[in-house]
C-alpha positions in Angstrom: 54.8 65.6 163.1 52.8 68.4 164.9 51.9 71.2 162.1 50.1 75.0 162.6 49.3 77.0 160.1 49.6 81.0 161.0 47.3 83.1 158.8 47.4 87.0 158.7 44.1 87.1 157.7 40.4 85.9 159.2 37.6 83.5 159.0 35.2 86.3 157.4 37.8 86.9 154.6 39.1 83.1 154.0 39.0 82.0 150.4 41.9 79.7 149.6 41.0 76.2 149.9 44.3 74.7 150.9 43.1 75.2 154.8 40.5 73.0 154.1 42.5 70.9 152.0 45.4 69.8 153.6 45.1 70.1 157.2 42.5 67.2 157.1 44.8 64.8 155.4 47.3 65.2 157.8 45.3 64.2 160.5 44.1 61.5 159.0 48.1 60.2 158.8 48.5 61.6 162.7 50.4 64.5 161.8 48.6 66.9 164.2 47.4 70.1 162.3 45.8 73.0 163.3 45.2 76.4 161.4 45.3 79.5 163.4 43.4 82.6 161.9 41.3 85.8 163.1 38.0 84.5 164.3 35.2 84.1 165.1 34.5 80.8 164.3 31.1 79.5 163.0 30.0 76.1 163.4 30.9 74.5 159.9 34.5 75.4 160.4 36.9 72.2 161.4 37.6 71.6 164.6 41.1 71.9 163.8 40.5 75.5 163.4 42.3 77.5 166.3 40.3 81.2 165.9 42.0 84.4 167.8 39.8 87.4 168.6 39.7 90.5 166.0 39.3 93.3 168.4 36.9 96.5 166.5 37.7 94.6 163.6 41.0 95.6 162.8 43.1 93.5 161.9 46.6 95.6 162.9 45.3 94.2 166.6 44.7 90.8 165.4 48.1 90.7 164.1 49.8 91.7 167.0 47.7 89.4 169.2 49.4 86.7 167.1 52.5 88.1 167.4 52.7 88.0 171.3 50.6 84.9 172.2 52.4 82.5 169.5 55.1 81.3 171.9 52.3 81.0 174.3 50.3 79.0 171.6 53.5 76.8 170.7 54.1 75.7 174.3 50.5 74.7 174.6 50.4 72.7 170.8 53.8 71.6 170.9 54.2 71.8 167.1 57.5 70.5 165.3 56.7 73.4 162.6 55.0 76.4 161.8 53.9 77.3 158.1 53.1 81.0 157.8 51.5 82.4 154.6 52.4 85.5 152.5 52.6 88.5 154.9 53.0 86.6 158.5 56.2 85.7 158.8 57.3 88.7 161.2 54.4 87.8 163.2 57.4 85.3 164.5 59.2 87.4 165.7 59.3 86.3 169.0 58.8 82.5 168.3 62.4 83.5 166.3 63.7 84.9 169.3 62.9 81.7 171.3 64.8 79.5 168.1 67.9 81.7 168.5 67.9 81.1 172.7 68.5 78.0 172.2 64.6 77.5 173.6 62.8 76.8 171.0 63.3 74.0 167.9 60.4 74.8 166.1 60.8 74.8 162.4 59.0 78.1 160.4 58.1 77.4 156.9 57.3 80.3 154.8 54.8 79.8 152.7 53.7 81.6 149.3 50.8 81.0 147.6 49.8 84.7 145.5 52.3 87.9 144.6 51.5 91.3 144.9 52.9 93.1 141.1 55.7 95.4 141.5 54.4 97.3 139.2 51.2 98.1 140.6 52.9 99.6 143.8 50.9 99.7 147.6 51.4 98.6 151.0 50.7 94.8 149.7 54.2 94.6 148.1 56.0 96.3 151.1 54.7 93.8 153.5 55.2 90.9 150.7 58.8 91.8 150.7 59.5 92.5 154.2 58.6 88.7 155.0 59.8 87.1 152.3 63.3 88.8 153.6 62.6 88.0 156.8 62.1 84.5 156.2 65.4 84.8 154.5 67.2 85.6 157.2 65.5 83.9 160.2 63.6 80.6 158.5 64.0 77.2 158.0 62.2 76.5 154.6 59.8 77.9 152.1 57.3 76.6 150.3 55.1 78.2 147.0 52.3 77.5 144.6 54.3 77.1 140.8 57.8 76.5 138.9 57.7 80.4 137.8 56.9 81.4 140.9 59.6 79.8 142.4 62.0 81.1 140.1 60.9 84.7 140.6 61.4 84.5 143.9 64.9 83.1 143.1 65.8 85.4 140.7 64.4 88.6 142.8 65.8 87.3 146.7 68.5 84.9 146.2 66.9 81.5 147.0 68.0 78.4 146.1 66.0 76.2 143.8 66.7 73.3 145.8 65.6 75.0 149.1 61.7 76.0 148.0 58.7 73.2 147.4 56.5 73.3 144.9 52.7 72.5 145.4 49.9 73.8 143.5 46.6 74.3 144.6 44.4 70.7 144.5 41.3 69.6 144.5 38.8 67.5 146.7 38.3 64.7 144.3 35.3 63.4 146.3 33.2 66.6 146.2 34.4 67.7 142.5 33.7 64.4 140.6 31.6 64.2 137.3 27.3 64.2 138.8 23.9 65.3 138.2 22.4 68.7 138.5 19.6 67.4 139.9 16.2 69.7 138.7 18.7 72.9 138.5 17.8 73.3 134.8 14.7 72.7 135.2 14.5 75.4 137.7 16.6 77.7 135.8 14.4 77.1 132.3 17.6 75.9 130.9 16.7 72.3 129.8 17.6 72.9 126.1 20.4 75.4 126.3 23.7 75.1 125.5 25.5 76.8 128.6 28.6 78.5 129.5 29.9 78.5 133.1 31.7 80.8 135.3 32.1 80.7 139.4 33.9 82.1 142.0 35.2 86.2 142.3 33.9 88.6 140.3 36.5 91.4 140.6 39.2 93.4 138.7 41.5 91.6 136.4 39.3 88.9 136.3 38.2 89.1 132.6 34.4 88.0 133.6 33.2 91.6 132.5 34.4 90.9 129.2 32.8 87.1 129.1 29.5 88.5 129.8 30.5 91.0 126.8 31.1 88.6 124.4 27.7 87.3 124.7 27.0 90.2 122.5 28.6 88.7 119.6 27.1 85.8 119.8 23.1 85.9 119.2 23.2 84.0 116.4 23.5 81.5 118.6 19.8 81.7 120.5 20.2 78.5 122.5 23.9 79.6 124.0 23.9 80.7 128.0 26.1 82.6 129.9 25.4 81.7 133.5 28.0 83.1 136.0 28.0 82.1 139.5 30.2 84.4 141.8 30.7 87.8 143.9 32.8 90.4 144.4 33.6 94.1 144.3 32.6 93.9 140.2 29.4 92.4 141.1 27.2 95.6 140.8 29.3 96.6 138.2 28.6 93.2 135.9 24.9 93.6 136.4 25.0 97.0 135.5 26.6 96.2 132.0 24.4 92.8 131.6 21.2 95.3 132.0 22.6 98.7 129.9 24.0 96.5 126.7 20.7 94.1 127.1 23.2 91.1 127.3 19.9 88.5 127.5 22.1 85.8 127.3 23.8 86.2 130.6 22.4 84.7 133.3 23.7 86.3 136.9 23.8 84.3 140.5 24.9 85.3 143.5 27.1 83.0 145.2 26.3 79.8 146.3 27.7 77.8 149.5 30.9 75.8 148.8 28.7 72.3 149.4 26.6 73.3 146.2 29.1 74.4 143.7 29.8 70.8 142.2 25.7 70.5 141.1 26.1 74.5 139.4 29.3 73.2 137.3 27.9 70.0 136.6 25.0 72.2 134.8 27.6 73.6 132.2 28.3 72.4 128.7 31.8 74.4 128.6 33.6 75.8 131.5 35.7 79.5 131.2 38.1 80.4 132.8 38.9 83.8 131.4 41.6 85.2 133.7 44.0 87.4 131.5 47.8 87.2 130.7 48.9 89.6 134.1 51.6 88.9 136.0 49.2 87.9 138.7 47.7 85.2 137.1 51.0 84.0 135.0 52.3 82.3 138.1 49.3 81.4 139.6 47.5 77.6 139.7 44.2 78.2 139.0 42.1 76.3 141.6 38.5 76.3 139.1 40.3 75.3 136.5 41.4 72.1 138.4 38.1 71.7 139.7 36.1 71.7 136.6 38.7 69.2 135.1 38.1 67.0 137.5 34.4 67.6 137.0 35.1 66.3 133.2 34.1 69.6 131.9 35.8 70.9 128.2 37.3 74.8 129.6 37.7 77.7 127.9 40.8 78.9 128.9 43.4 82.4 128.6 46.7 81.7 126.8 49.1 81.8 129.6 51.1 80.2 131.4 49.3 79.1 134.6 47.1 77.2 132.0 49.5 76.0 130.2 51.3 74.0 132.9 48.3 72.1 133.5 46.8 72.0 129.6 50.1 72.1 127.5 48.3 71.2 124.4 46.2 73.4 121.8 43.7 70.3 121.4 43.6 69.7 125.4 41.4 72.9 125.9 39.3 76.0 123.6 42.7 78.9 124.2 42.2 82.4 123.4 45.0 84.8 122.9 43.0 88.0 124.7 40.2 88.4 127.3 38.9 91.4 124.2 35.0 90.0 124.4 35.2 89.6 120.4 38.0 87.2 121.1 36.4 85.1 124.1 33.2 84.7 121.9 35.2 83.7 119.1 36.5 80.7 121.2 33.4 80.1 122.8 31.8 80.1 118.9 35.0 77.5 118.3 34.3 75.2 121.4 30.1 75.3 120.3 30.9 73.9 116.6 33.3 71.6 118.0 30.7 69.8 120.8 30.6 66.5 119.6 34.4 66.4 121.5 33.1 67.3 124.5 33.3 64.2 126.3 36.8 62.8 125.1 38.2 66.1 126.6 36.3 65.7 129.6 37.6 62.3 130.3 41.4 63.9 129.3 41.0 66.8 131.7 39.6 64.6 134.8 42.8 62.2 134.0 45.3 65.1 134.4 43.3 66.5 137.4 43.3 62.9 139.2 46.7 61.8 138.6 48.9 65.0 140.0 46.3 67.5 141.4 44.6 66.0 143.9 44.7 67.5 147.5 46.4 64.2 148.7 48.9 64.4 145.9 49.7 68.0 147.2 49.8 67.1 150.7 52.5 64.2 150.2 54.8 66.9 148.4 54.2 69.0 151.3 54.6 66.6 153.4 57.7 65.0 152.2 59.8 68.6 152.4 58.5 69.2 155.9 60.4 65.9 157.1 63.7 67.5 155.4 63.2 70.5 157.1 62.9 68.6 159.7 65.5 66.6 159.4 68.4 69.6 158.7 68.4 69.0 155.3 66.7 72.2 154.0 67.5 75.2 155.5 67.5 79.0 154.7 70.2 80.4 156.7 72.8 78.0 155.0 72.9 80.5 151.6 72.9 84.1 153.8 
C-alpha cells in the first residue's frame, strides 16, 4: 500500500504529531508514505516529507498549487490512497475528476482530527463543512480522532457508523517513557519543590491563565511550583498577569524543542491538564495527556469527556469540575496532600497509555480500515 497525506496547512504552522507519528511506521512495514504540505522544508524534517512552495506566503496560492499539481503528484507516487485532513478535501477536485473517468483508482480518505464550534461562527466552519460534504459525495472513506466525534459527524451529515475509523492521537513510547531530568532542577533552583507542570499552547480556551491564577490560593504552600512550558497568542498575556497579581509561584518558559520536552515533564511532581468543558475539547484526544501518562506522571485533569475516555475513574486522576482558578487550586491542594499515591497512579496511567495509545496501536487501526477501503468494503457513495 502506497499512502500520501495532503495537508492544507505548512511546515511553519505544523503542530499535530500524527505526521510524525504514523507515516514512519508505515514505512517501516513497506507501506510507502509520504506527507505533502506547504514548505519549506528544514533539515530535521523526514525525508518522507514532500514540501510545495508557499508563494508571498499565502496560503490561498499554496492551496491551489495543490489543487492543480496533485494528479501530477499521483502519477509520479503512484499511491493506492490519499488521506486529506480537515479542510483539504476539495483540493481533489481534480484527482476526483480523474476517479470518475474511469482514470484514476486512487482511494481519498477524509480525515478529521479537530472541529470548528458552530456556535462560534467564521470562515473555519464554512470550509469544515464544505469538505466534510464533499467528501460525502465524492470519497471513499473517512476517518476521525474519538467515538463522540464520530457520532456528531453522524448525527449532523448522515454517516454511517460503520463507514468512519476511529484513532486517537498516540504517543512515541520511546521518547515519552518514565527518565531523568538530568541537572534541570538544579538549574532551575527547584531541587526541593514540589512542582506543577504544564506544556504546549498557551492560547484561548486553554484554561492555563487560570492555572497560573490559582497559584494565588495556594501560598500556604511555599514549596509548590507552577512551571509552564509553552507558547502562543496568550503568551504575553500570561506574563503580564504572572507579573501584575505577583504570582511568585509561577515559573514561565518559552518553548522548548520537541527532542527536550520528555526531560521538562520528567521534572514534574503532578501534570495539569486544564483544558475546559467546550465543545472543542469534549471530543478531542488530548495528545499531553497521553504523553505524560506514559511518562508515569499523576494529572490533574478537567471533568470532561475527552478525559474521561482515557481516565474513566475518580481515583485514576485529581478531576476538577471548573477551570475557576479557586477550583484548579483546590484539586491541585487535593493531589499535594495525597502525594504518597503518586507512583501507584503513575504506573496505572503508563499501563493505559502503553496498552491502546501507542502510535503503533493507532497506526494498525489505521491501517486495517485502509485495506477495506481498499478492498470495496467501505465506501461513502454507497449511503448518498
Amino acid at each position: 500500500m502506497r499512502v500520501i497525506w495532503v495537508n492544507s496547512g505548512t511546515t511553519r504552522t505544523l503542530s499535530n504529531t500524527r505526521l510524525y507519528g504514523i507515516p514512519p511506521i508505515f514505512n517501516r512495514w513497506g507501506d510507502r508514505t509520504w506527507v505533502l504540505i506547504g514548505g519549506p522544508k528544514n533539515q530535521a524534517m523526514p525525508d518522507y516529507f514532500l514540501t510545495l512552495p508557499v508563494p508571498f506566503g499565502r496560503l490561498g496560492i499554496y492551496r491551489l498549487l495543490v489543487t492543480l499539481l496533485l494528479p501530477v503528484i499521483c502519477l509520479v507516487y503512484r499511491p493506492d490512497v490519499l488521506i486529506t485532513d480537515w479542510t483539504s478535501a476539495t483540493l481533489t477536485r481534480f484527482v476526483v475528476s480523474l476517479k470518475r473517468l474511469g482514470i484514476s483508482k486512487i482511494r481519498l480518505v477524509h480525515d478529521v482530527r479537530t472541529v470548528p464550534v458552530k456556535e462560534d461562527g467564521g470562515r473555519g466552519r464554512h470550509v469544515y463543512e464544505v469538505a466534510l460534504n464533499f467528501a460525502k459525495k465524492y470519497f471513499d472513506g473517512i476517518t476521525t480522532i474519538t467515538v463522540p466525534l464520530r457520532s456528531e459527524l453522524c448525527k449532523e451529515f448522515g454517516f454511517s457508523e460503520n463507514q468512519i475509523a476511529v484513532w486517537t492521537s498516540g504517543v512515541d513510547e520511546n521518547h515519552f517513557h518514565p527518565q531523568d531530568s538530568g541537572n534541570l532542577r538544579d538549574q532551575l533552583g527547584l531541587v526541593n519543590n514540589f512542582i506543577v507542570f504544564y506544556h504546549g499552547s498557551v492560547n484561548v480556551n486553554r484554561g492555563v491563565l487560570e492555572l497560573a491564577m490559582a497559584t494565588d490560593y495556594l501560598k500556604d504552600i511555599p514549596e509548590l511550583r507552577l512551571l509552564i512550558v509553552g507558547a502562543g497568542n496568550q503568551w504575553d498575556r500570561l506574563m503580564q498577569v504572572v507579573n501584575d497579581q505577583r504570582l511568585d509561584q509561577v515559573i514561565l518558559k518559552p518553548s522548548v524543542p520537541y527532542n527536550e520536552i520528555p526531560r521538562w515533564i520528567a521534572l514534574a511532581d503532578l501534570c495539569a491538564v486544564p483544558l475546559p468543558d467546550h465543545p472543542w475539547w469534549r471530543v478531542s484526544s488530548p495528545l499531553k495527556l497521553i504523553e505524560y501518562l506514559s511518562m508515569a506522571k499523576p494529572v490533574l485533569l478537567t471533568d470532561m469527556v475527552a478525559h474521561r475516555a482515557i481516565l474513566p475513574d475518580d481515583d485514576q486522576a485529581f478531576y476538577v469540575s471548573s477551570i475557576q482558578p479557586d477550583v484548579l487550586a483546590e484539586g491541585i491542594r487535593r493531589a499535594y496532600q495525597q502525594r504518597q499515591r503518586f507512583a501507584e497512579l503513575g504506573v496505572q496511567g503508563q499501563k493505559i497509555a502503553l496498552s491502546s495509545l501507542t502510535w503503533q496501536a493507532q497506526a494498525e487501526i489505521l491501517k486495517d480500515y485502509l485495506q477495506r477501503v481498499l478492498a470495496g468494503d467501505i465506501n461513502l457513495r454507497d449511503s448518498n
